[in-house]
N, C-alpha and C positions, 0 to 999 in steps of 0.2 A: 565776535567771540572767537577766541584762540583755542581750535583743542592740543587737547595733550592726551597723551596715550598713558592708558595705566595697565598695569596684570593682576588678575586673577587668581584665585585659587578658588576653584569651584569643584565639586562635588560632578560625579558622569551623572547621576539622577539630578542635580538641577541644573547642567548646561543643557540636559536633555530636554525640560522642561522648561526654561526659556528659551530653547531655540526652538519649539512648538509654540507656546505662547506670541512669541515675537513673529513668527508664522500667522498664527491666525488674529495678530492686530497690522499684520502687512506692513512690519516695520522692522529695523533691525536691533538685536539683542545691546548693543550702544546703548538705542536710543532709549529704550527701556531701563537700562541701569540709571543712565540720565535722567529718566521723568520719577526714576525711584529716589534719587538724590532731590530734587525740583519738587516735587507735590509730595512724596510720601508715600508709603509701602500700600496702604490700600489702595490708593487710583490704581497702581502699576498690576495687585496680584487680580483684579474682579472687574472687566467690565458692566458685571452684574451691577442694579441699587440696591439699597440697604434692606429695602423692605421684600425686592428678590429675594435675597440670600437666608432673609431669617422669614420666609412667607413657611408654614405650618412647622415652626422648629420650637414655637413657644404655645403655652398652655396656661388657662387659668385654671387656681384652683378655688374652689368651691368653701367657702367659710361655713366653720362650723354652724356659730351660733349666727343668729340674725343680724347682718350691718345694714342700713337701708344703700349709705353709698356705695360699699361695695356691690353689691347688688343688683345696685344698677346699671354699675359700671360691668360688671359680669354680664346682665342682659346686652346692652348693646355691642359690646365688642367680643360676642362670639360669634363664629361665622360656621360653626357646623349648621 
């Protein structure tokens, strides 16, 4: 593969923060715009997984009237 050099125009708050993020994946901010073009903005902004990032940020809520499926499904996937 042939690189070619491009320019920028980035923002001091995000060269700031991909030159820390590319810091703490011990790689360089290249190679990052690269794996943003190649896979996609999520791989590149979260080493975190999916169920990391949204672990207690959702809630069920509670049906009025009586459903039996909801119900159930409300018993077993809550974790308080």
């Amino acid at each position: 593969m042939s690189l070619q050099r491009i320019h920028l125009h980035l923002s001091k708050e995000s060269l700031a923060y991909g030159r820390q993020l590319a810091r703490q994946k011990k790689t360089s901010i290249s190679k990052l715009v690269e794996g943003f073009f190649l896979t996609g903005r999520r791989q590149v902004q979260s080493g975190k997984s999916f169920s990391e990032r949204w672990a207690g940020k959702v809630t069920l809520r509670i049906p009025e009237k009586s459903d039996r499926r909801g119900t159930r499904l409300t018993k077993t996937a809550r974790t308080e």
